[in-house]
CHARMM-style PDB file with segment names, atoms N, HN, CA, C and O in Angstrom:
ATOM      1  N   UNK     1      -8.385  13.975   5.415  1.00  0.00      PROA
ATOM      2  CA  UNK     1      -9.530  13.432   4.716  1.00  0.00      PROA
ATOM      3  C   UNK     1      -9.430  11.908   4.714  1.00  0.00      PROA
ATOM      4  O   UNK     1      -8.553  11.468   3.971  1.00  0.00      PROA
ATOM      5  N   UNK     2     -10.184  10.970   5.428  1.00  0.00      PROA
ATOM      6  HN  UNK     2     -10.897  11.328   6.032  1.00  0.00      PROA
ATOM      7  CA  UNK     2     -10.159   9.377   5.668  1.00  0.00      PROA
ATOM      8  C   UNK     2     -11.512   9.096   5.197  1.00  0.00      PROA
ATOM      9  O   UNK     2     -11.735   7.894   5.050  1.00  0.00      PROA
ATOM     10  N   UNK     3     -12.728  10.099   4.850  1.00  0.00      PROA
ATOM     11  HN  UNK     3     -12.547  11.075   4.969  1.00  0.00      PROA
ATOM     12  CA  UNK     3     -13.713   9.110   4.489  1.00  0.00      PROA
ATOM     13  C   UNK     3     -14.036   8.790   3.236  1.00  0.00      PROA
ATOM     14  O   UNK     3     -13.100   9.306   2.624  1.00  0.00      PROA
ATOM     15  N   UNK     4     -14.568   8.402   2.615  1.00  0.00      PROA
ATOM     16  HN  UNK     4     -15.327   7.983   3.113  1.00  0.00      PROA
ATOM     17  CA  UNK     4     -14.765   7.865   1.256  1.00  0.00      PROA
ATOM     18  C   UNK     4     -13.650   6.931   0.807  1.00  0.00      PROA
ATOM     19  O   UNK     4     -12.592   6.887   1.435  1.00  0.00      PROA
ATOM     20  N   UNK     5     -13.947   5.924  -0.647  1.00  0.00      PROA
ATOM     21  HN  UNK     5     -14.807   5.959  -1.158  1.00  0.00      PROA
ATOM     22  CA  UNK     5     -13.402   5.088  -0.776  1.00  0.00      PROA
ATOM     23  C   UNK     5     -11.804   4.788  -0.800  1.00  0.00      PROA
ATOM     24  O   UNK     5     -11.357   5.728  -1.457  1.00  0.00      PROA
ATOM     25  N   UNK     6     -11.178   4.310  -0.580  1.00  0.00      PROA
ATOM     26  HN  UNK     6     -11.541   3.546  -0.046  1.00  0.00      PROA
ATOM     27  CA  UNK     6      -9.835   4.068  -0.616  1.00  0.00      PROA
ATOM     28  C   UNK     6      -9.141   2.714  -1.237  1.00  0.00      PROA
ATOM     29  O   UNK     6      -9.765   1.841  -1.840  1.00  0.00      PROA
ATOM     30  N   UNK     7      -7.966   2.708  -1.019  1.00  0.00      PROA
ATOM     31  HN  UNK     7      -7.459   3.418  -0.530  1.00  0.00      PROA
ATOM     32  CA  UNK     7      -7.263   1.827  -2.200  1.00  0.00      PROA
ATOM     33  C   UNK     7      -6.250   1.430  -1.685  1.00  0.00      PROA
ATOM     34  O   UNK     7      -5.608   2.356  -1.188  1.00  0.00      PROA
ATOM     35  N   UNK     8      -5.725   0.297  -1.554  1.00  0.00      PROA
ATOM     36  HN  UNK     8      -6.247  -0.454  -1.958  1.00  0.00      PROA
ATOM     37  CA  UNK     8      -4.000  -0.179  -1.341  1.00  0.00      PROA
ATOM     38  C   UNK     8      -2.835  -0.109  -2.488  1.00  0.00      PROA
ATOM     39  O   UNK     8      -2.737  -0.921  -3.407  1.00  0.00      PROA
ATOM     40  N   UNK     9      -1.817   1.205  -2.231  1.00  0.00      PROA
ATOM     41  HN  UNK     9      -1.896   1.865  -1.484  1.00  0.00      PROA
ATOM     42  CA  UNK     9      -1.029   0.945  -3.060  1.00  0.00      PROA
ATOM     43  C   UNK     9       0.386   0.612  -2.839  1.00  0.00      PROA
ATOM     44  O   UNK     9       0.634   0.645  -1.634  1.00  0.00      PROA
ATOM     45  N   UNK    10       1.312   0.331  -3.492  1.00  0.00      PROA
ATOM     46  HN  UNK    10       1.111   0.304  -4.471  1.00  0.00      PROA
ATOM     47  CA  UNK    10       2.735   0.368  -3.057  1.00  0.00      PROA
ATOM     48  C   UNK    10       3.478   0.672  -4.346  1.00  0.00      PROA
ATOM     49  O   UNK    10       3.105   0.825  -5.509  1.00  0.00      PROA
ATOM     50  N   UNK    11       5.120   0.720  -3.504  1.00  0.00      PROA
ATOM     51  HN  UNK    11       5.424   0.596  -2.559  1.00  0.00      PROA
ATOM     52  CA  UNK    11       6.041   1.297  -4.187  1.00  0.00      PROA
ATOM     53  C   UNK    11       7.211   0.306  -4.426  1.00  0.00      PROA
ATOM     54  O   UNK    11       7.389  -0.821  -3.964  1.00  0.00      PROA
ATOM     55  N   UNK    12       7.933   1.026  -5.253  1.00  0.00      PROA
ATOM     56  HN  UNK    12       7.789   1.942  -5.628  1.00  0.00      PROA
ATOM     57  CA  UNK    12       8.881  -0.273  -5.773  1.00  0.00      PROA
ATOM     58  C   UNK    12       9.729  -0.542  -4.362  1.00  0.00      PROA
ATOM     59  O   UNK    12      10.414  -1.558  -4.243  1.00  0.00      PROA
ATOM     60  N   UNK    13       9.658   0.151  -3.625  1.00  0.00      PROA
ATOM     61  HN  UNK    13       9.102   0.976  -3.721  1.00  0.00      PROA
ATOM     62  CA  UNK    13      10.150  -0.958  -2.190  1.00  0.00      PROA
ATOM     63  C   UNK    13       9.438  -1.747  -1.501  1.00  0.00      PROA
ATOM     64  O   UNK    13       9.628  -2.253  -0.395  1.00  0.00      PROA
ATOM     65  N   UNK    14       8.244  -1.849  -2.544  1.00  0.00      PROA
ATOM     66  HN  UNK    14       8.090  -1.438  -3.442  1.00  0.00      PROA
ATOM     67  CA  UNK    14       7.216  -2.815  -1.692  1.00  0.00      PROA
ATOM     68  C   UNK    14       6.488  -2.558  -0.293  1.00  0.00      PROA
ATOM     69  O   UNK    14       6.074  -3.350   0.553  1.00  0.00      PROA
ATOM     70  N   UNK    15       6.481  -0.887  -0.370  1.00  0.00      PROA
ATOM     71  HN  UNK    15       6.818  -0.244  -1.057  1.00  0.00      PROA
ATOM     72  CA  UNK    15       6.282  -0.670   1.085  1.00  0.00      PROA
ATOM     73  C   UNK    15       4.605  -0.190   0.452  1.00  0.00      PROA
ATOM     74  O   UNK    15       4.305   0.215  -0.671  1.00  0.00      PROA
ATOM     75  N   UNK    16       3.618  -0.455   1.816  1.00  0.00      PROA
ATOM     76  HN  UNK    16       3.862  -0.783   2.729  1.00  0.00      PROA
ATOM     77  CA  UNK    16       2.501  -0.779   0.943  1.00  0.00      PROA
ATOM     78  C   UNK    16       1.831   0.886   2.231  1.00  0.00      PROA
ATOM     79  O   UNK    16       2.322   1.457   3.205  1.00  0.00      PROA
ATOM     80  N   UNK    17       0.364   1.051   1.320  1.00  0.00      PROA
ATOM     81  HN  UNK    17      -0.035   0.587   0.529  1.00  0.00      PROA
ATOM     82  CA  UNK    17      -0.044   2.317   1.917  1.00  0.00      PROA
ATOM     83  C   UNK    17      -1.605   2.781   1.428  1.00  0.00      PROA
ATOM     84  O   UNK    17      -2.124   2.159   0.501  1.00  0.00      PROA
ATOM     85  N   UNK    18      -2.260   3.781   2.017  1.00  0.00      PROA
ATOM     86  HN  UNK    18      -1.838   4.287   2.770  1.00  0.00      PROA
ATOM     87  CA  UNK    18      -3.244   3.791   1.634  1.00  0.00      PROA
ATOM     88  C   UNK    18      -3.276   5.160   0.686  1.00  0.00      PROA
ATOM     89  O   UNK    18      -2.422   6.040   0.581  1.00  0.00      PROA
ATOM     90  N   UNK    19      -4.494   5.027   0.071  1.00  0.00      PROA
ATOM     91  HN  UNK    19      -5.187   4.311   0.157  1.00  0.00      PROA
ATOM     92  CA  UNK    19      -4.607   6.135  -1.128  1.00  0.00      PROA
ATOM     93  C   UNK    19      -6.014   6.280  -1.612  1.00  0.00      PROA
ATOM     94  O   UNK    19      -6.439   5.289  -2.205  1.00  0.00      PROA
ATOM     95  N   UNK    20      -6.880   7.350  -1.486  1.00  0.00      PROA
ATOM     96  HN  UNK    20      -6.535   8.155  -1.004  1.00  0.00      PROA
ATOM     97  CA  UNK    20      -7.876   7.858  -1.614  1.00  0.00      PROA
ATOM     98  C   UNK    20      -8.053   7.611  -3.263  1.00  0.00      PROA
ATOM     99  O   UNK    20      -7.164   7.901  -4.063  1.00  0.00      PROA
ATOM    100  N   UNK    21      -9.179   7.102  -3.595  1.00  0.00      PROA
ATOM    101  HN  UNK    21      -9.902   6.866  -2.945  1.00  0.00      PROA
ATOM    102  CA  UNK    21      -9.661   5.823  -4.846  1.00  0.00      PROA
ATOM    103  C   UNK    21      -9.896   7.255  -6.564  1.00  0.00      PROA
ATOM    104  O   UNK    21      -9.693   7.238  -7.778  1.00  0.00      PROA
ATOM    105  N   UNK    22     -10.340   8.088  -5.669  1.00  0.00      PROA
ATOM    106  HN  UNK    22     -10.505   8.101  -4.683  1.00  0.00      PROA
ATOM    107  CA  UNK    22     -10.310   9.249  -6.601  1.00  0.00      PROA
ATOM    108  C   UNK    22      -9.554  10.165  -6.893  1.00  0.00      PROA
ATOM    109  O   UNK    22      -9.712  11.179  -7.574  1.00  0.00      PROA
ATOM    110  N   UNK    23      -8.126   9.477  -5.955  1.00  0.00      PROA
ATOM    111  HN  UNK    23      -7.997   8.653  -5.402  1.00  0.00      PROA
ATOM    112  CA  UNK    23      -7.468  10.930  -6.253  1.00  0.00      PROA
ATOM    113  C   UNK    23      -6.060  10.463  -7.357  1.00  0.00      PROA
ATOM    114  O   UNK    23      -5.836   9.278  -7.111  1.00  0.00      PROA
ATOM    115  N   UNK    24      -5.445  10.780  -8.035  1.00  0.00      PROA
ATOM    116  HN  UNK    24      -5.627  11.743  -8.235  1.00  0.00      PROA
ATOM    117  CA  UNK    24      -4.480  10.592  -8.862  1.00  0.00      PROA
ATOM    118  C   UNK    24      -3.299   9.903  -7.844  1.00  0.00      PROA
ATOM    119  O   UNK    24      -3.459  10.142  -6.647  1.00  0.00      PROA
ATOM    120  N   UNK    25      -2.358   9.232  -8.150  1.00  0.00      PROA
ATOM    121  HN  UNK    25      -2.228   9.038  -9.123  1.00  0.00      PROA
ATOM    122  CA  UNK    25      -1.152   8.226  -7.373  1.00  0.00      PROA
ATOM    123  C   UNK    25      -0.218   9.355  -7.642  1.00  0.00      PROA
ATOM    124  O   UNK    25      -0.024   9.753  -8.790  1.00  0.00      PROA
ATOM    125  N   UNK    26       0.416   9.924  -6.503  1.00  0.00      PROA
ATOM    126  HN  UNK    26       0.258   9.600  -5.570  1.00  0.00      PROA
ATOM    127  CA  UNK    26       1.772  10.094  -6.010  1.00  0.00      PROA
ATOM    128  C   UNK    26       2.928   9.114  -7.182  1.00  0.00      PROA
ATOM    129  O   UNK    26       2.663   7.950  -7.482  1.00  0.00      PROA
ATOM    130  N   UNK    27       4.028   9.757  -7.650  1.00  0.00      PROA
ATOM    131  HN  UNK    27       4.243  10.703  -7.406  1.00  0.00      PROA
ATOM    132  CA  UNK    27       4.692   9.726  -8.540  1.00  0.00      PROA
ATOM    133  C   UNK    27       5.431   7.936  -7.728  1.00  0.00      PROA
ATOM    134  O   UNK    27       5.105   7.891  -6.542  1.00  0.00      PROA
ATOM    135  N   UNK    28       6.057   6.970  -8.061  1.00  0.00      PROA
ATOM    136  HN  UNK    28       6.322   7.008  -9.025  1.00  0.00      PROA
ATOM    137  CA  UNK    28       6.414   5.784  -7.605  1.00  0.00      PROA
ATOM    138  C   UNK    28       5.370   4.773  -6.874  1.00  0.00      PROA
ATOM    139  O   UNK    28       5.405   3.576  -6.586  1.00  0.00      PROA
ATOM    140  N   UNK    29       4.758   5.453  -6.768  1.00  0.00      PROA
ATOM    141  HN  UNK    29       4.730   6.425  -7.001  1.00  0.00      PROA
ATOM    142  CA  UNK    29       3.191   4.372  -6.421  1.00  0.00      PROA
ATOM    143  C   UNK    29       2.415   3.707  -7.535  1.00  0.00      PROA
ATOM    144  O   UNK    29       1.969   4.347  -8.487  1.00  0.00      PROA
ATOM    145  N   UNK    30       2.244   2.206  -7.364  1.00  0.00      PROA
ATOM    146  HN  UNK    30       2.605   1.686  -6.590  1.00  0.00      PROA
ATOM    147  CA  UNK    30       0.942   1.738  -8.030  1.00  0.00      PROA
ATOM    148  C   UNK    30      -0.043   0.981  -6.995  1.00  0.00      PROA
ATOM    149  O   UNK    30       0.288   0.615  -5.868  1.00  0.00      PROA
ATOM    150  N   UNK    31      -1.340   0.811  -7.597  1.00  0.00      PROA
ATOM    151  HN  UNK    31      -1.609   1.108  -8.514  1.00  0.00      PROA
ATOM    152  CA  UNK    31      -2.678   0.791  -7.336  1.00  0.00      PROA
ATOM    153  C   UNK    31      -2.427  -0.842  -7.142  1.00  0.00      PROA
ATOM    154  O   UNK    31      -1.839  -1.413  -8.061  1.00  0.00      PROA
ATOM    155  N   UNK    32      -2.852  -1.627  -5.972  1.00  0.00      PROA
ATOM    156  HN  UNK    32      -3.329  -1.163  -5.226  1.00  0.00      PROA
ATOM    157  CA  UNK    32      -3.161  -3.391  -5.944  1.00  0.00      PROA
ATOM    158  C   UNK    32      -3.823  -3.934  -6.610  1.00  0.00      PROA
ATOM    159  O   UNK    32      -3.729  -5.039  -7.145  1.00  0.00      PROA
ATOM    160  N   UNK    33      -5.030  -2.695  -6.636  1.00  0.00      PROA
ATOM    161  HN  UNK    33      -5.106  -1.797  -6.201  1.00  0.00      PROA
ATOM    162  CA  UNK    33      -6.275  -3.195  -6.991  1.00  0.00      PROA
ATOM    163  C   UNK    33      -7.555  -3.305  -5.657  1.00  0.00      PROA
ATOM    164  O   UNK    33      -8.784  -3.319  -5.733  1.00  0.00      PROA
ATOM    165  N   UNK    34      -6.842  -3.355  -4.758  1.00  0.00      PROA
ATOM    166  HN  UNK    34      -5.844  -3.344  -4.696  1.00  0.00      PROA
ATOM    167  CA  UNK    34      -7.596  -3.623  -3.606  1.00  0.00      PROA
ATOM    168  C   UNK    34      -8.451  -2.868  -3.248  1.00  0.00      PROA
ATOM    169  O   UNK    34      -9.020  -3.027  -4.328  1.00  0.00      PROA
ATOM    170  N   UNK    35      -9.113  -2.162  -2.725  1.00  0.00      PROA
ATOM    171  HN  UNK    35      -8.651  -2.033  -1.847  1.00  0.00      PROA
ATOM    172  CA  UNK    35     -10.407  -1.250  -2.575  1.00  0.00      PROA
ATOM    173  C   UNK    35     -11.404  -1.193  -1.914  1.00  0.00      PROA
ATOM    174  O   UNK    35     -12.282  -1.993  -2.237  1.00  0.00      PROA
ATOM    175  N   UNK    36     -11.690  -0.266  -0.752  1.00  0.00      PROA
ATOM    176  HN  UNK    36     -10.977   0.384  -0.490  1.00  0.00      PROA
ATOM    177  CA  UNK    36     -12.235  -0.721   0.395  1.00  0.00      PROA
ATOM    178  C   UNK    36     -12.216   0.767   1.139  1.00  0.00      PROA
ATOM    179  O   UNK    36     -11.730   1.811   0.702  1.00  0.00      PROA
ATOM    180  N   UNK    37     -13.114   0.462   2.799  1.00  0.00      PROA
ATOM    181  HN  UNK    37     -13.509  -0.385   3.155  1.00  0.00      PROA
ATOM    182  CA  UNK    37     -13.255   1.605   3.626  1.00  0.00      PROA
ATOM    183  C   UNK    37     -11.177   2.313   3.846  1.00  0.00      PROA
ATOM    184  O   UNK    37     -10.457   2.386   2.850  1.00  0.00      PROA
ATOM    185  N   UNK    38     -10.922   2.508   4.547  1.00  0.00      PROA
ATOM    186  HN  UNK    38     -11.507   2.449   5.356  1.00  0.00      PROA
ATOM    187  CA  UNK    38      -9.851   3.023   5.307  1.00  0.00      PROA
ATOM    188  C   UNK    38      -9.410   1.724   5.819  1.00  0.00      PROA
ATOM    189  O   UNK    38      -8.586   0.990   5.273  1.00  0.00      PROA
ATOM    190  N   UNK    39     -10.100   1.484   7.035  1.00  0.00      PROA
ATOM    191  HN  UNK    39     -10.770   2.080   7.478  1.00  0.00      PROA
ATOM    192  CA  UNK    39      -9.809   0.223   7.754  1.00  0.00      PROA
ATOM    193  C   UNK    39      -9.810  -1.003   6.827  1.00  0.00      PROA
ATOM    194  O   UNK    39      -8.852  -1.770   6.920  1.00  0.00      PROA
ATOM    195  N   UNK    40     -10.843  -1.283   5.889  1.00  0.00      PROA
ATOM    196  HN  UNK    40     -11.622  -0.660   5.813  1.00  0.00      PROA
ATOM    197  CA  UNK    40     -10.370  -2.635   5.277  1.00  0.00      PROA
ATOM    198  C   UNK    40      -9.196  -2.552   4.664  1.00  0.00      PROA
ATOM    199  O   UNK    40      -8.427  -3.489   4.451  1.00  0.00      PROA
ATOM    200  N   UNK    41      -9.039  -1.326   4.351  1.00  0.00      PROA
ATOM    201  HN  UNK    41      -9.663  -0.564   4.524  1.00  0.00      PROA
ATOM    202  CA  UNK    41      -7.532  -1.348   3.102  1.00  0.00      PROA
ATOM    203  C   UNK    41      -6.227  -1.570   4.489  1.00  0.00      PROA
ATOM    204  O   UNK    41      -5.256  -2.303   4.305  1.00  0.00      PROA
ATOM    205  N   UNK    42      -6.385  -1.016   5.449  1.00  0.00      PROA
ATOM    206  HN  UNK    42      -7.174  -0.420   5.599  1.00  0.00      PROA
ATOM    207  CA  UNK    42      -5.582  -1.108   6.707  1.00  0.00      PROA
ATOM    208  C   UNK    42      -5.476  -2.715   7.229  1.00  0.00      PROA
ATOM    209  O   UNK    42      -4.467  -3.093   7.824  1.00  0.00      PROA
ATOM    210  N   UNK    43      -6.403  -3.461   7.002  1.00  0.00      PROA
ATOM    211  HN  UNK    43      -7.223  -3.154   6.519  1.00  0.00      PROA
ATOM    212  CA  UNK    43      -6.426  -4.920   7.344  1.00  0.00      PROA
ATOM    213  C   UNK    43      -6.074  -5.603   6.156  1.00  0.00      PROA
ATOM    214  O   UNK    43      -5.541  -6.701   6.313  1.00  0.00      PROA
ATOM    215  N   UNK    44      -6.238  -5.234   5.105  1.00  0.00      PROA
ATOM    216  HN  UNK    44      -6.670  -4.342   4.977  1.00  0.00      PROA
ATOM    217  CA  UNK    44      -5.888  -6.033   3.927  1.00  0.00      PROA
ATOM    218  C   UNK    44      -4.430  -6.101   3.933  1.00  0.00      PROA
ATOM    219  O   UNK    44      -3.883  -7.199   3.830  1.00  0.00      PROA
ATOM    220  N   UNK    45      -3.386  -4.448   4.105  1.00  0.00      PROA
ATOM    221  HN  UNK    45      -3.831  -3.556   4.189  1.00  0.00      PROA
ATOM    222  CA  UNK    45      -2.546  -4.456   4.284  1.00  0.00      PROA
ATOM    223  C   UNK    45      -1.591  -5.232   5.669  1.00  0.00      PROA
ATOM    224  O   UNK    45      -0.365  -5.341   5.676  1.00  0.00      PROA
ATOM    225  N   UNK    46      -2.402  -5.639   6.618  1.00  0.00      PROA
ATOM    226  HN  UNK    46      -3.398  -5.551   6.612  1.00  0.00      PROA
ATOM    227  CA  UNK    46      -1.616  -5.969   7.601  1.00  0.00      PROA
ATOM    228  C   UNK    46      -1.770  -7.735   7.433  1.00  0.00      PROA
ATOM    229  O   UNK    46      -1.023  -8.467   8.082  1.00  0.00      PROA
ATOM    230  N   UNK    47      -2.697  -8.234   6.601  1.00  0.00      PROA
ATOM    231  HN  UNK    47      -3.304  -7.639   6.074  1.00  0.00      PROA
ATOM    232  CA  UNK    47      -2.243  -9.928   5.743  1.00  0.00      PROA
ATOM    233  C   UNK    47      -1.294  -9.494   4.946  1.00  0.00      PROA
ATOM    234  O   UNK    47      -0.288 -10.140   5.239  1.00  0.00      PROA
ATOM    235  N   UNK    48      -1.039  -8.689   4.025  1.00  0.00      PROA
ATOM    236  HN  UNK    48      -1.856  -8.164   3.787  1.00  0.00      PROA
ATOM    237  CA  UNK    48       0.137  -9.440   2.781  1.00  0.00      PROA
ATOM    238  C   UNK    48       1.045  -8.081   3.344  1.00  0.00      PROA
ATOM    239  O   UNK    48       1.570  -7.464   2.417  1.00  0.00      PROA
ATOM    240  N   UNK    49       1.236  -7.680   4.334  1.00  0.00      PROA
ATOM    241  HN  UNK    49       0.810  -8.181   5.087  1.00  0.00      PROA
ATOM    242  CA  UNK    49       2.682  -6.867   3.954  1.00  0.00      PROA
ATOM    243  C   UNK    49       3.405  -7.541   5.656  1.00  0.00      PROA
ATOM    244  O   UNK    49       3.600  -6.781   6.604  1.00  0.00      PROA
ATOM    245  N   UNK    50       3.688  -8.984   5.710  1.00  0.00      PROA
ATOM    246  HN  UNK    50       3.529  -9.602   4.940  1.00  0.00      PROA
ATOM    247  CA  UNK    50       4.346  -9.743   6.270  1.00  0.00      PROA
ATOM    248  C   UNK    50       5.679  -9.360   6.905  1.00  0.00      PROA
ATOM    249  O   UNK    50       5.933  -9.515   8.100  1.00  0.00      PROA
ATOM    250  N   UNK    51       6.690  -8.731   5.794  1.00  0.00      PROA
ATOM    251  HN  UNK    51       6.484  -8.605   4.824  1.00  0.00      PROA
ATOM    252  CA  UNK    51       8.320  -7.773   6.314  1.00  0.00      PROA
ATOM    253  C   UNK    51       7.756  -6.459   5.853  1.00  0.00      PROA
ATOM    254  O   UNK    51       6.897  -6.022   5.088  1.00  0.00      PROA
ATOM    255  N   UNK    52       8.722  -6.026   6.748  1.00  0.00      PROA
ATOM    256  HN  UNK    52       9.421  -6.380   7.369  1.00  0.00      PROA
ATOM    257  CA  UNK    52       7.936  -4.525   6.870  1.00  0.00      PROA
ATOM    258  C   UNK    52       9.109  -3.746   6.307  1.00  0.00      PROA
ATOM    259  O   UNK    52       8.989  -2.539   6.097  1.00  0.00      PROA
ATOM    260  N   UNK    53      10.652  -4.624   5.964  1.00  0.00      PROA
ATOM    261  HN  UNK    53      10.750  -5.605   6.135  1.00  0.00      PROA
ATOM    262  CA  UNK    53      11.663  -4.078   5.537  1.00  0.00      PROA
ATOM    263  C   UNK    53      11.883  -3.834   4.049  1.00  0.00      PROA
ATOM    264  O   UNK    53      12.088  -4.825   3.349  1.00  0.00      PROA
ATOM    265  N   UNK    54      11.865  -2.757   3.549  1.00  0.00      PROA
ATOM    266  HN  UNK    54      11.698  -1.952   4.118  1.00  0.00      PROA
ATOM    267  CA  UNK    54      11.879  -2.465   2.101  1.00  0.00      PROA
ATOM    268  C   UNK    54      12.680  -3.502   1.069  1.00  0.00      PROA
ATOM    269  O   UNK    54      13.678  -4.079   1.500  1.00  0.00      PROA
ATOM    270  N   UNK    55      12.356  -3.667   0.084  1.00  0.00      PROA
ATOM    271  HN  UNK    55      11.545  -3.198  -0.266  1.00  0.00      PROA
ATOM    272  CA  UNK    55      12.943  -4.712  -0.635  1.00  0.00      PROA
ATOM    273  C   UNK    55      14.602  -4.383  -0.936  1.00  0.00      PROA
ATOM    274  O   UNK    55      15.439  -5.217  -1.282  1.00  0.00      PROA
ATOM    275  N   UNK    56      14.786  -3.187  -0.743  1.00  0.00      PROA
ATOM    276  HN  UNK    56      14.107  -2.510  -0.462  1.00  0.00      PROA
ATOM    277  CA  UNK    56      16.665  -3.213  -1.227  1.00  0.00      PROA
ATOM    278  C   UNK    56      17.141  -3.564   0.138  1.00  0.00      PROA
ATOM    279  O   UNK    56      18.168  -4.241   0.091  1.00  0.00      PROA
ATOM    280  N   UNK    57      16.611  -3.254   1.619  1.00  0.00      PROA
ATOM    281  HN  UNK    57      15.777  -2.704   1.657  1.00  0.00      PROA
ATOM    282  CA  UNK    57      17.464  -3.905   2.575  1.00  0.00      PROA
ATOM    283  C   UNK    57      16.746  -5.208   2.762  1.00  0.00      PROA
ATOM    284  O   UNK    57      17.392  -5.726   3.673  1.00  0.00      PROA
ATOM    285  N   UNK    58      16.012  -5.846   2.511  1.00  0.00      PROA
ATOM    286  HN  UNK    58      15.487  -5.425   1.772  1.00  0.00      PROA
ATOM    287  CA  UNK    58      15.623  -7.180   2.287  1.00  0.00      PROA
ATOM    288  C   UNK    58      16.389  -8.238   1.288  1.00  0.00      PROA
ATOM    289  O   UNK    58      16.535  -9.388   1.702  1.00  0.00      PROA
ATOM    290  N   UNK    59      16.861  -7.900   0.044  1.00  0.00      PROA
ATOM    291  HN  UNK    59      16.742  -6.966  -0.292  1.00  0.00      PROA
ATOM    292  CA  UNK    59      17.645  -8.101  -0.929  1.00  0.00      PROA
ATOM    293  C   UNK    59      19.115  -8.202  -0.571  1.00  0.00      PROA
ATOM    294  O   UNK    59      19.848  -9.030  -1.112  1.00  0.00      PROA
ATOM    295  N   UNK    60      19.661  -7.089   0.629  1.00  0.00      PROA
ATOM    296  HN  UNK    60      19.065  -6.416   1.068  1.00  0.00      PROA
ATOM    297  CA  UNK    60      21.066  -7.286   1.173  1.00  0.00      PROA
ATOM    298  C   UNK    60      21.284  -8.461   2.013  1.00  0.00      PROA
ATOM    299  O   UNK    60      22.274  -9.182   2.138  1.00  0.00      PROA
ATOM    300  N   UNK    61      19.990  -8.489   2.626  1.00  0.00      PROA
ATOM    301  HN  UNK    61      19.186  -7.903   2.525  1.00  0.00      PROA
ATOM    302  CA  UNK    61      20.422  -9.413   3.666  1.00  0.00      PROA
ATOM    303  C   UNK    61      20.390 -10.980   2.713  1.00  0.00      PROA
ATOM    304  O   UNK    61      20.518 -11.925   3.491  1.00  0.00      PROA
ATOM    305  N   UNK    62      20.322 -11.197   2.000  1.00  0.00      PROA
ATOM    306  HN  UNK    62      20.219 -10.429   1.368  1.00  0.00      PROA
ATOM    307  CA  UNK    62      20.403 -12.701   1.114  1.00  0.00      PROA
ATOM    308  C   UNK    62      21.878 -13.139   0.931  1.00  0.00      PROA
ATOM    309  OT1 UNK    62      22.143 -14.180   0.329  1.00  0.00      PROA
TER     310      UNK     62
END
């Protein structure tokens, strides 16, 4: 199911994803706020999710 509205969310690894606007969040997910077709939430995500490496192996490498 890809049509109707959608949403950018992520998880505490900062790994970011899409999520259908009506449906309840998967347990470790929150909502951006962002909100849009499929594809805009897919382009929104490909500006701000820059490392694609989760924040605990992002955090090691420091």
């Amino acid at each position: 199911m890809t049509d109707g509205p959608m949403r950018v969310v992520v998880n505490d690894e900062e790994q970011y994803s899409v999520w259908w606007s009506g449906r309840e969040l998967p347990p470790g997910w929150t909502a951006t706020g962002f909100e849009g077709s499929r594809q805009e939430c897919l382009d929104h995500i490909a500006t701000v999710w820059t490392d694609m490496r989760p924040l605990s192996v992002r955090n090691r490498a420091l």
